[in-house]
C-alpha positions as CSV (number, residue, x, y, z in Angstrom):
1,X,41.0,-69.3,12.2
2,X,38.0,-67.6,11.3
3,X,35.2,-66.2,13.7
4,X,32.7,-67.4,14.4
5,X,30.1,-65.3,12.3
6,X,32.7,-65.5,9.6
7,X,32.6,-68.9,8.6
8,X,34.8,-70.2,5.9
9,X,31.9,-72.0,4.2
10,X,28.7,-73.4,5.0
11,X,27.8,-76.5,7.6
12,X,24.9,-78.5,7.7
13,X,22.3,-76.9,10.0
14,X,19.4,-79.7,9.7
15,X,20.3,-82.7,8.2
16,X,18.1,-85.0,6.1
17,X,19.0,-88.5,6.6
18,X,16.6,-90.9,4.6
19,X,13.4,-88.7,5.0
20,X,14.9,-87.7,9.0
21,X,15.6,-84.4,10.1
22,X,17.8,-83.6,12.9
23,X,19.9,-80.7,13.6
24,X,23.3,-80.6,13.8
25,X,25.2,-80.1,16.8
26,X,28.2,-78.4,15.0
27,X,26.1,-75.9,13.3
28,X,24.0,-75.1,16.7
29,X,27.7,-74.5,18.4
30,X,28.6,-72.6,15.8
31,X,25.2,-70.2,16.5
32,X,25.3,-70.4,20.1
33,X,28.4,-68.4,20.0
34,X,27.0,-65.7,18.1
35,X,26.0,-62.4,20.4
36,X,25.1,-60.1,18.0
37,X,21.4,-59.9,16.1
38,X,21.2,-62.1,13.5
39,X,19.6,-61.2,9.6
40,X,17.8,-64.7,8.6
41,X,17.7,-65.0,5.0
42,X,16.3,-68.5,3.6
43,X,15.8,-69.9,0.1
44,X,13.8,-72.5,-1.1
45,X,12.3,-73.5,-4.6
46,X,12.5,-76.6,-7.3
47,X,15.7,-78.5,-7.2
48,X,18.3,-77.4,-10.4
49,X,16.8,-74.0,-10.3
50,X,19.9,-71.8,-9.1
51,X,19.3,-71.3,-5.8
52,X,22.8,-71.9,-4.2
53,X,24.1,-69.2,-6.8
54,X,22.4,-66.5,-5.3
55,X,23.1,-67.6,-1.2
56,X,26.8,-67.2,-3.0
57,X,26.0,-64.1,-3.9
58,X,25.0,-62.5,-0.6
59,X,27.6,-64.1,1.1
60,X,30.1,-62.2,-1.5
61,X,31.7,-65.6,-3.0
62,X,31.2,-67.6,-6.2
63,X,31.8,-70.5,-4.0
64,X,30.1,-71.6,-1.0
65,X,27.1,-73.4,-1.5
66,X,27.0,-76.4,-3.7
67,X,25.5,-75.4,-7.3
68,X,26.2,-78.9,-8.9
69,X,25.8,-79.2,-12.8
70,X,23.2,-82.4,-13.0
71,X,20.1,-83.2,-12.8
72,X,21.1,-84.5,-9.4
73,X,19.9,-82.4,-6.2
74,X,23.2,-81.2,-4.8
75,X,21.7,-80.0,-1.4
76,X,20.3,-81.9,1.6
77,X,18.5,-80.9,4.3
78,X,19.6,-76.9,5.2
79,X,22.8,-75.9,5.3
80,X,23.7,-72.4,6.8
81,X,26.4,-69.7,6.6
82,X,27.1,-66.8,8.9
83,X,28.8,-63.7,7.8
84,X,29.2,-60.4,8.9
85,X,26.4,-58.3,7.7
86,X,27.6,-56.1,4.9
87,X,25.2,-52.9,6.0
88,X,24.8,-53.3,9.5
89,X,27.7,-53.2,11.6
90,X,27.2,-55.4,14.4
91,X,24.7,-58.0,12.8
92,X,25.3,-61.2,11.8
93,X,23.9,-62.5,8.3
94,X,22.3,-66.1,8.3
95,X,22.2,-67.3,5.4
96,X,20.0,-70.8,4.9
97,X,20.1,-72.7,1.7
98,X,17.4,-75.6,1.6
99,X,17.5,-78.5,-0.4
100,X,15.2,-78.7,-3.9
101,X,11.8,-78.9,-3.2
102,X,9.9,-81.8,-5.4
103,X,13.3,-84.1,-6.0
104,X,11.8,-87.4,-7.6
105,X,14.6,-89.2,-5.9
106,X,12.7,-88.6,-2.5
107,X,9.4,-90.3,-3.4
108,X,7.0,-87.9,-1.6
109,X,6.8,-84.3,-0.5
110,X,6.0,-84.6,3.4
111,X,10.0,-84.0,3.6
112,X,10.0,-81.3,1.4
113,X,6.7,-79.6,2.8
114,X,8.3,-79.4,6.5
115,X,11.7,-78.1,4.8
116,X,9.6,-75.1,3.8
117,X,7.9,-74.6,7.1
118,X,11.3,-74.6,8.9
119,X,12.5,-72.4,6.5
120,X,9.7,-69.8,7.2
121,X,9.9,-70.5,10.9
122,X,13.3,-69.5,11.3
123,X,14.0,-67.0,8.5
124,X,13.5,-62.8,8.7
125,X,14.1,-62.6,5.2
126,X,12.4,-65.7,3.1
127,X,13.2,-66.2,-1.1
128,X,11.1,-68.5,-3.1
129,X,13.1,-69.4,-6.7
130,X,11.1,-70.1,-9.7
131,X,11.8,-70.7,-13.5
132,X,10.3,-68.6,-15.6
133,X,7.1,-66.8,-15.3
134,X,4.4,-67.3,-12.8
135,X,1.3,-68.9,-14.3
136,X,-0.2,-71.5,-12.8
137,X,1.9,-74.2,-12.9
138,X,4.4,-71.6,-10.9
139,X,1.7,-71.4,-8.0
140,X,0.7,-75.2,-8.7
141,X,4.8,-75.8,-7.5
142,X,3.8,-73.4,-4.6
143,X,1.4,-75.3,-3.1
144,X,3.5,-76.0,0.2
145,X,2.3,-72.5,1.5
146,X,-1.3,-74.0,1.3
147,X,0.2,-76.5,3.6
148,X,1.2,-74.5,6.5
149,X,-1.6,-74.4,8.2
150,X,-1.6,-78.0,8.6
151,X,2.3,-77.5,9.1
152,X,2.6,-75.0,12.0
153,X,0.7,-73.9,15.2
154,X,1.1,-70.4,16.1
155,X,-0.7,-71.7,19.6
156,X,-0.8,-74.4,21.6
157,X,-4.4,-75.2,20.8
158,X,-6.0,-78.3,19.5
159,X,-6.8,-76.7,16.8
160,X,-4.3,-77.3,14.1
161,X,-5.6,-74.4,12.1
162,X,-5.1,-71.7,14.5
163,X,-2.4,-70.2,12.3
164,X,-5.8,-67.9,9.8
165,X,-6.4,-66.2,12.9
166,X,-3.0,-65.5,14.7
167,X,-2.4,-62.0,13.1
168,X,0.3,-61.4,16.3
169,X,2.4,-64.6,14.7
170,X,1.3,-64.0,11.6
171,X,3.0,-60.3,11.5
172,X,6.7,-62.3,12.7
173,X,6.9,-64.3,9.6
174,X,9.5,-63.6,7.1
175,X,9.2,-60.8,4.0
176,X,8.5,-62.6,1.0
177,X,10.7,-62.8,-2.1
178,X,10.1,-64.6,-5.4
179,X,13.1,-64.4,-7.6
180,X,11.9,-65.4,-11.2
181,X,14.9,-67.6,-13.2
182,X,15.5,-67.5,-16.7
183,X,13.2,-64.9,-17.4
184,X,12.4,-64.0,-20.6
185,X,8.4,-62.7,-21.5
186,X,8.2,-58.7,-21.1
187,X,6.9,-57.1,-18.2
188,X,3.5,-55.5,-19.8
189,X,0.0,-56.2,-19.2
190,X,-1.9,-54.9,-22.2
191,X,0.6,-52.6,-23.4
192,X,1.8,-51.0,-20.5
193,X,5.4,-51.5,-18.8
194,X,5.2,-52.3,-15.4
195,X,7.3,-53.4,-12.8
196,X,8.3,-56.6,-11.4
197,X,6.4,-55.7,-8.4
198,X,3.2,-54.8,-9.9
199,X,3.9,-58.3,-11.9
200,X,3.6,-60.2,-9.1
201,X,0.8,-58.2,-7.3
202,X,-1.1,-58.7,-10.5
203,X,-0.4,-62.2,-10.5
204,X,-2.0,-63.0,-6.9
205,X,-5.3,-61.5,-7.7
206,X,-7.6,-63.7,-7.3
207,X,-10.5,-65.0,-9.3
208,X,-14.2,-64.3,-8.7
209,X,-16.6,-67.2,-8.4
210,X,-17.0,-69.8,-5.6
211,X,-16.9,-72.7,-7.5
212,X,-14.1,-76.1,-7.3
213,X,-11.8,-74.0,-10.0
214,X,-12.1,-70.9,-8.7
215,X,-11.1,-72.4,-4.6
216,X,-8.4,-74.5,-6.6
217,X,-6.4,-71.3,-8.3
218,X,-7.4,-68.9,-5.5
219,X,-5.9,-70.8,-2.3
220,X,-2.5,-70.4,-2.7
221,X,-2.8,-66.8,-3.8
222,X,-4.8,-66.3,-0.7
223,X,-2.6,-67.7,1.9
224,X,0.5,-65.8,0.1
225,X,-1.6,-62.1,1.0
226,X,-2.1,-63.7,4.7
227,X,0.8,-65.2,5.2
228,X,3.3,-62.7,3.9
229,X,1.7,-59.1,3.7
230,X,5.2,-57.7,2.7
231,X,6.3,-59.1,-0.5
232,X,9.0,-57.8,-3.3
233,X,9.8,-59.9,-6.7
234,X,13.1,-60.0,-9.2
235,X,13.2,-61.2,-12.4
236,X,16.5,-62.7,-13.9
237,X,17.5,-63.0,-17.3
238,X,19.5,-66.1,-18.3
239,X,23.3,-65.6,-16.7
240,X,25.0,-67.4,-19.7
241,X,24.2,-70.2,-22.9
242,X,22.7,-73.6,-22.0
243,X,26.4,-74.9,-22.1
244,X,27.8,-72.5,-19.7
245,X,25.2,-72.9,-17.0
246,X,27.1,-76.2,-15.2
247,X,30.4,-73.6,-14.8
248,X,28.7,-70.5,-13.2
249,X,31.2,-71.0,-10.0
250,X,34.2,-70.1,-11.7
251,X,32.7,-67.6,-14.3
252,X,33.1,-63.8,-13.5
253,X,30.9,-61.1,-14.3
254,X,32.4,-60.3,-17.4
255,X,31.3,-63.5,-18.9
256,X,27.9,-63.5,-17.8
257,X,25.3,-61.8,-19.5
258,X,25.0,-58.2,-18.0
259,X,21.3,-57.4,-17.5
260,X,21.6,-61.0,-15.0
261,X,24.3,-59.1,-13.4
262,X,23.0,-56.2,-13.1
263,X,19.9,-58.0,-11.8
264,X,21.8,-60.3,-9.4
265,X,23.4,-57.2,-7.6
266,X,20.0,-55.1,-7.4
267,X,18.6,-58.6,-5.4
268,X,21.6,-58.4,-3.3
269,X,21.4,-54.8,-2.2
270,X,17.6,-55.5,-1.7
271,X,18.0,-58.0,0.8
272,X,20.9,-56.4,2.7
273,X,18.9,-53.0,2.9
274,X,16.1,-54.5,3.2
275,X,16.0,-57.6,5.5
276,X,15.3,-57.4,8.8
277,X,16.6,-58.5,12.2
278,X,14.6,-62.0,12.9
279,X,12.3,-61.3,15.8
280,X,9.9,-63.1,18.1
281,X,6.7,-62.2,19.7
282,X,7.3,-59.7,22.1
283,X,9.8,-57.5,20.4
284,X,13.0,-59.9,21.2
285,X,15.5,-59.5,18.7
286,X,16.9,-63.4,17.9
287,X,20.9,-63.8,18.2
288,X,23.0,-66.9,17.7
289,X,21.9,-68.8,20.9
290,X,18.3,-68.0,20.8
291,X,18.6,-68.9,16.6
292,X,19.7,-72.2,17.7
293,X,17.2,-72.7,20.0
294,X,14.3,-72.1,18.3
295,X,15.8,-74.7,15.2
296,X,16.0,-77.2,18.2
297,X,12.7,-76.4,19.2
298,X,11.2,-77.2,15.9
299,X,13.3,-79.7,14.9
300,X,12.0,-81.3,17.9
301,X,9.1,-80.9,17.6
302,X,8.9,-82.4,14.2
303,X,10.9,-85.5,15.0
304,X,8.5,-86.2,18.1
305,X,5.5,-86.0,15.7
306,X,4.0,-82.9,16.8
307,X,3.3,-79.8,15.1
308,X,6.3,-76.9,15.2
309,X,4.2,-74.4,17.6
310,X,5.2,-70.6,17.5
311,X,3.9,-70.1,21.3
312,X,5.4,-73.1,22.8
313,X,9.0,-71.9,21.1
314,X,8.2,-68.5,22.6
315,X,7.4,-70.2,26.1
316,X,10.5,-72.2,26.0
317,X,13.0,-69.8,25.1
318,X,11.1,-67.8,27.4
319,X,12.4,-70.1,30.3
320,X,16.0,-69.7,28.9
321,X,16.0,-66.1,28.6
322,X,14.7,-65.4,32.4
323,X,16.8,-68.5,33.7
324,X,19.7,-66.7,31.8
325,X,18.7,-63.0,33.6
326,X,18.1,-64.3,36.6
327,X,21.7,-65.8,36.8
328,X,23.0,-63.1,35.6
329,X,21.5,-60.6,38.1
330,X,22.4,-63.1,40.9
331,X,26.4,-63.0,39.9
332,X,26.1,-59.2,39.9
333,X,24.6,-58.9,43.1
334,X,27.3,-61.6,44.0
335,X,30.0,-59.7,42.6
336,X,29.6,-56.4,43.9
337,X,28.3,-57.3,47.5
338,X,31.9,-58.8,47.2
339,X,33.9,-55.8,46.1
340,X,31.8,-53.2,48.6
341,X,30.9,-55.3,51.4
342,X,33.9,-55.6,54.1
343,X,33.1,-57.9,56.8
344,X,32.5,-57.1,59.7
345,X,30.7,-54.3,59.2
346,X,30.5,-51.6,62.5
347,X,26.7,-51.9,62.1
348,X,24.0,-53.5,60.9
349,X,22.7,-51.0,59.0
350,X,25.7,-50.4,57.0
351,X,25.2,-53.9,55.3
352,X,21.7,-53.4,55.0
353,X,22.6,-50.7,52.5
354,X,24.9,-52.3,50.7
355,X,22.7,-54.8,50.1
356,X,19.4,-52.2,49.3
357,X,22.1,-51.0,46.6
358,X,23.0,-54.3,45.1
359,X,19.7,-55.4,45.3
360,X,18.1,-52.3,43.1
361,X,21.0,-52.7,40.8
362,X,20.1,-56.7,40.3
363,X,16.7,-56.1,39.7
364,X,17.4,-54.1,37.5
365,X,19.5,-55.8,35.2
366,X,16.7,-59.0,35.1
367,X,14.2,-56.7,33.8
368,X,16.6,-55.2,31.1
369,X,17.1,-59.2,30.0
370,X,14.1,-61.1,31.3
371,X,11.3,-61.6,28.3
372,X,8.0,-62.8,29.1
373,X,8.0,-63.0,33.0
374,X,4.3,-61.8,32.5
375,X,3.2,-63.9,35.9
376,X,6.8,-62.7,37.3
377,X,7.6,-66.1,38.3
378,X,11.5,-65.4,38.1
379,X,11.2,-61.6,39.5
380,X,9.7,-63.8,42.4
381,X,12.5,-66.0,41.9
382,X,15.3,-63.3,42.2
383,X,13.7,-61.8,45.0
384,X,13.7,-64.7,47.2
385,X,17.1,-65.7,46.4
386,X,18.3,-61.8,46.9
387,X,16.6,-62.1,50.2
388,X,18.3,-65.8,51.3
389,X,21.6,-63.9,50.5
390,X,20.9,-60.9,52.6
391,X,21.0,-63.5,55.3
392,X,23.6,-64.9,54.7
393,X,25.4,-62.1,55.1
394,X,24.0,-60.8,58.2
395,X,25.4,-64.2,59.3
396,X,28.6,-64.1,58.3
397,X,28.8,-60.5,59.0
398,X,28.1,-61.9,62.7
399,X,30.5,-64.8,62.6
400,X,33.7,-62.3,61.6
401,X,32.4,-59.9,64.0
402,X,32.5,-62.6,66.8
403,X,36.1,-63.8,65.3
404,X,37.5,-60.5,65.5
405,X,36.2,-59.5,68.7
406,X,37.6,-63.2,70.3
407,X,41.2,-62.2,69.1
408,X,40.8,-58.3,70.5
409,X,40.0,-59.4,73.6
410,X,42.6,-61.9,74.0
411,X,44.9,-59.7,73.2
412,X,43.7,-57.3,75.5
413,X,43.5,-59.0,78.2
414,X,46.1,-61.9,77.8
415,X,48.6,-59.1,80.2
416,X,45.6,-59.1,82.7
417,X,45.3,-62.6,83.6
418,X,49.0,-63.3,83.3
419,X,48.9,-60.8,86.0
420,X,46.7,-62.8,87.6
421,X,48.5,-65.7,87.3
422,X,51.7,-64.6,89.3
423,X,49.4,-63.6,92.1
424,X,49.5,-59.4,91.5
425,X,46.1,-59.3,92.8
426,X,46.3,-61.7,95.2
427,X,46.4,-59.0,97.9
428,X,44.3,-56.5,100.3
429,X,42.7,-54.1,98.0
430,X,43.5,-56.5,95.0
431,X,39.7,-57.0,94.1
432,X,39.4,-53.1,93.5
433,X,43.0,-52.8,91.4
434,X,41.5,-56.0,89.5
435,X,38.0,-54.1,88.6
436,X,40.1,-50.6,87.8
437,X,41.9,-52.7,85.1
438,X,38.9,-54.5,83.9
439,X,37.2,-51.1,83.3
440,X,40.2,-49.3,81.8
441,X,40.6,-52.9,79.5
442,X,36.8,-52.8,78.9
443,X,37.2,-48.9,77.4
444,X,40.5,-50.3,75.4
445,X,38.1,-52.8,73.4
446,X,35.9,-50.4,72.7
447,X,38.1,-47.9,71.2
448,X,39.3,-50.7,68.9
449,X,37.4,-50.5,65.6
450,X,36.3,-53.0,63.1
451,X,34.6,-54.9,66.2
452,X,31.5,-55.5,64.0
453,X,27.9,-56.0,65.3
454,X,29.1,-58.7,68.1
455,X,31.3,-56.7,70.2
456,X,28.8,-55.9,73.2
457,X,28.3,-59.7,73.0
458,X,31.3,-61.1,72.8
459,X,32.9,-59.1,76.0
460,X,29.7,-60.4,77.8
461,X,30.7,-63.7,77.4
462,X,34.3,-63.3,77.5
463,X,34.0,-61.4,81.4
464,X,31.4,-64.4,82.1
465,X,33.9,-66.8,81.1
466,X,36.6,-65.3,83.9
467,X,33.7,-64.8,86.7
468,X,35.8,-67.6,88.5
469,X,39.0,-65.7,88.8
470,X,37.4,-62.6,90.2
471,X,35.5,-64.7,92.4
472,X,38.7,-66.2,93.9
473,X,40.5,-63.2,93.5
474,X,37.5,-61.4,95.9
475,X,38.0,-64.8,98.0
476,X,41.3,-64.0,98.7
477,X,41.1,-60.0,99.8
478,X,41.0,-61.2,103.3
479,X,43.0,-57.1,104.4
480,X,38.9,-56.2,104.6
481,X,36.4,-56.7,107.2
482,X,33.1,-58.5,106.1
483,X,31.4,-55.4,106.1
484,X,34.0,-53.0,104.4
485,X,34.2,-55.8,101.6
486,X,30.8,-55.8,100.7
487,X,30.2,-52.5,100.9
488,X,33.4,-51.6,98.4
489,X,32.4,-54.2,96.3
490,X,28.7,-52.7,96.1
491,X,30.3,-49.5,95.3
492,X,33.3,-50.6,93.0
493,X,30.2,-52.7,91.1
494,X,27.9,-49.9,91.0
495,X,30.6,-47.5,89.8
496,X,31.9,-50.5,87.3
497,X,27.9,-51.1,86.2
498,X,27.3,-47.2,85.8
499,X,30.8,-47.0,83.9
500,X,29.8,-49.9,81.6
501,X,26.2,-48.3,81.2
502,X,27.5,-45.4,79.7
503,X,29.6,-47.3,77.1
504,X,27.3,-49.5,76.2
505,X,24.6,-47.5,75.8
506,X,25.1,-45.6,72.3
507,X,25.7,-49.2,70.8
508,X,22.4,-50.3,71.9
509,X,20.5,-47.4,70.5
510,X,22.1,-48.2,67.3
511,X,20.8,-51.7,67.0
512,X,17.8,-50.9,67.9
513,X,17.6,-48.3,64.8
514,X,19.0,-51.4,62.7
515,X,15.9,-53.6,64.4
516,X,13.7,-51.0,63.6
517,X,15.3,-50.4,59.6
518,X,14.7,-54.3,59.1
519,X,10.8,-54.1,60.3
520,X,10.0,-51.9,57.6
521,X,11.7,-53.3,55.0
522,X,10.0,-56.7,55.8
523,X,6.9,-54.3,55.9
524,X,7.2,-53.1,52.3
C-alpha cells in the first residue's frame, strides 16, 4: 500500500456539491498523517484550459488529475495529491488542482470566487492558467483577485477590508505564477526580445489618469503588485494539433511538439526549486495536520457565512499547537519521573531533584513546540499541572515509605512479641531485658535501607501501638521494690530516650534541610 505522502492518485480535498463546499474527511486523514513540511502548490484558471496536465506533470505522471476532452468541466471542487517532494528530501509536495473558474454550467461565480480564495489561502506556491496572451480580456478573467478583499480577513476586525493594510499576512500569501497556454505572439516590445518575465511585468503597469477607465484596467493590476510581490510567468506553445489535444494523457514527449516540452519541464523545475514550504504568521512551517486544519478552518468559515480570517486560523491552530506541546511535555515529565524516580526515596530532597530535572527538561520541550503562547497561558498551564504532579509524588513517595516501613517493622519485631507472648519477659528484671531488645530492634530498623521519608514516623506509631504490652510487662516485674522500679525505669528510659536521640537526630536535620529546599523554591 502506498504511504501516505505517496498517494496513488488524487482525492477530493473540498468538495463542491450544488454550489456547497465541504471538506472531505478522507483527504483531511490522509493530511493529518503527514509529519513532514508540506510544499503547497495550487492551480486555478478557466475551465478546458490545461490545467490538470501540468498538476500531472509535477506529480511525474501523465495520469492523475482528470484532463477530460469536452467542453465539459472535468473537475469539481479541489482535489489534492501528496507526493514526495522531488528536491527536498523530507518535504512533502501538495499539489491542489481546482475546478474551472467561469463554468456556465454553474450559473454564477460566487462559487468560483471562493475556490480562488481557498486556493490562495492554503497554497505556498499559487499558478494562474491562461490562453493566450494577456491583454485585457486576460486580466478581465482575473478579476477574482479584485475580489479578495471582500473574500478574506487577514484580522478579526469588522472591517472587511483589512486585508490593503496587513503587510504581515500579506507577505504569507503564495508566489504568483501565470502560465500562458497556447502561446503563440513573440515576446518583443518594439523590437526588442524580452523575457517572459519582463512580459508580464510590462503587462501590470498601470495606466495614468484617475478617471472610470483608467480605475477599471488598473485594479486588478494593482491588487496583483499587493497581493503577490513575488511573481514569475511561462509561456507554452501549443503541445500538439487541435485533434490531438483530447489524447495528451497517453501521448509521450516524443509526440508533442518540443519547444511545449521543453517549456513544460523548465515550469516544473521552477516550481520544485523554487516553491516554498507553506508558512503561517509567526515563522511555523505547515505539515499535514496543521494543512488540514487550516482547510477546516476556512472551509468552516465559509459554510457558516463568515469571512475565511487569517488571524482567527492563526489563533485556532494556535490552541492546537500549545494543547499539542503541552501534552507532550506532560508525557515526558510523566515518563521519565517514571524511569528515574524509585519510590520511596531515602529523602525528600532526592525527589525534589528528580523532579527540578524533569521539570527543566518539560519546559523545555513546550517552548521548542508551543507557537503563539504570547500571554503564556499554557506555560502557566504546564507549570501548574508540573506542580500538582510534584505532589503527587511527595504523596506517594510517603504512602510507599509508610508501606515499607509497616512490613520492616513487623518483621523485626514479629520474634519480639512472640517472645512476649510465651511469657519470656514475664519475670524480675524482664522490663529492662524487654527495653535492651527494643533498643537493639530500634537500631536494626534503622540500618535497613529503602525506609523512605516515613521511617521516624512509622516506628513512633508502631512502639505507641505496643505501649500496652510494656505497660503489663512493667506491671508484672513485681522481683523490684517500688522505689528500685522506678528509679531503673527512670534510668533504663533516660538511657533508652538518650539512645533514641542520637539515632534520630541526623534524620531530623535532614528534613529540615528538605523543609527548608521546598521554602525557596515556592519562593522563586
Amino acid at each position: 500500500m502506498a504511504s501516505k505522502n505517496n498517494m496513488p492518485g488524487p482525492v477530493c480535498l473540498i468538495e463542491n456539491v450544488e454550489g456547497q463546499l465541504r471538506a472531505n474527511q478522507e483527504a483531511l486523514s490522509i493530511l493529518s498523517a503527514i509529519q513532514q513540511p508540506v510544499v503547497v502548490v495550487a492551480i486555478v484558471g478557466l475551465y478546458r484550459t490545461g490545467k490538470s496536465y501540468l498538476m500531472n506533470k509535477l506529480a511525474g505522471k501523465n495520469t492523475g488529475f482528470s484532463l477530460g476532452s469536452t467542453v465539459q468541466s472535468q473537475t469539481k471542487g479541489i482535489w489534492m495529491w501528496c507526493v514526495p517532494h522531488p528536491q527536498k528530501p523530507d518535504h512533502t509536495l501538495v499539489l491542489l488542482d481546482t475546478e474551472g473558474l467561469g463554468d456556465v454550467e454553474k450559473g454564477d461565480n460566487q462559487n468560483d470566487c471562493w475556490i480562488f480564495a481557498l486556493a490562495i489561502l492554503l497554497s505556498s506556491t499559487f499558478v494562474y492558467n491562461s490562453m493566450g496572451a494577456i491583454n485585457q480580456q486576460a486580466m478581465d478573467q482575473l478579476h477574482y483577485v479584485t475580489e479578495l478583499t471582500n473574500r478574506i480577513r487577514t484580522r478579526c476586525s469588522p472591517d472587511p477590508h483589512d486585508l490593503d493594510d496587513s503587510d504581515e499576512y500579506v507577505s504569507l500569501f503564495p508566489d504568483f505564477v501565470w502560465t500562458l497556454r497556447d502561446f503563440s505572439l513573440e515576446l518583443k516590445i518594439n523590437g526588442q526580445a524580452l523575457s517572459a518575465d519582463e512580459y508580464l511585468e510590462n503587462s501590470l503597469r498601470p495606466l495614468q489618469g484617475t478617471g472610470q477607465k483608467e480605475k477599471e484596467f488598473n485594479l486588478p493590476r494593482i491588487c496583483i503588485h499587493k497581493f503577490f510581490p513575488r511573481r514569475k510567468c511561462f509561456v507554452f506553445e501549443r503541445p500538439a494539433p487541435g485533434k490531438k489535444l483530447g489524447q495528451l494523457e497517453s501521448m509521450q514527449d516524443q509526440d508533442l511538439d518540443s519547444d511545449f516540452v521543453e517549456q513544460v519541464a523548465e515550469f516544473c523545475s521552477y516550481v520544485f526549486r523554487s516553491s516554498k514550504v507553506k508558512m503561517i504568521s509567526g515563522g511555523l512551517k505547515v505539515n499535514g495536520p496543521r494543512l488540514s486544519s487550516l482547510v477546516t478552518i476556512y472551509v468552516n468559515s465559509i459554510i457558516n457565512g463568515s469571512l475565511p480570517c487569517v488571524e482567527n486560523a492563526v489563533l485556532v491552530l494556535a490552541e492546537t499547537e500549545n494543547s499539542a506541546a503541552l501534552q507532550k511535555a506532560i508525557d515526558h515529565y510523566d515518563q521519565q519521573m517514571s524511569q528515574r524516580v524509585q519510590l520511596p526515596t531515602e529523602t525528600l530532597q532526592e525527589l525534589l531533584d528528580l523532579h527540578r530535572t524533569c521539570e527543566r527538561e518539560a519546559i523545555k520541550i513546550f517552548m521548542e513546540n508551543s507557537y503563539k503562547d504570547v500571554k503564556q497561558v499554557f506555560r502557566t498551564k504546564l507549570e501548574m499541572e508540573l506542580e500538582r504532579k510534584q505532589r503527587e509524588f511527595i504523596t506517594k513517595n510517603q504512602e510507599k515509605s509508610s508501606d515499607r516501613c509497616s512490613a520492616l517493622l513487623q518483621d523485626i519485631f514479629s520474634p519480639l512479641y512472640e517472645d512476649v507472648k510465651q511469657g519470656l519477659y514475664y519475670k524480675p528484671m524482664g522490663y529492662r531485658l524487654f527495653l535492651q531488645k527494643i533498643e537493639e530492634l530500634k537500631k536494626k530498623f534503622y540500618e535497613q535501607t529503602g525506609k523512605g521519608v516515613q521511617a521516624e514516623e512509622a516506628l513512633r506509631k508502631f512502639l505507641k501501638s505496643k505501649e500496652d504490652i510494656e505497660a503489663a510487662i512493667l506491671q508484672i516485674d513485681q522481683s523490684l521494690t517500688e522505689k528500685e522500679k522506678t528509679t531503673e525505669v527512670e534510668r533504663v528510659k533516660a538511657e533508652a530516650k538518650e539512645n533514641t536521640s542520637k539515632l534520630l537526630e541526623e534524620m531530623r536535620n535532614k528534613n529540615e534541610q528538605a523543609i527548608t529546599e521546598i521554602k525557596q523554591k515556592h519562593e522563586e
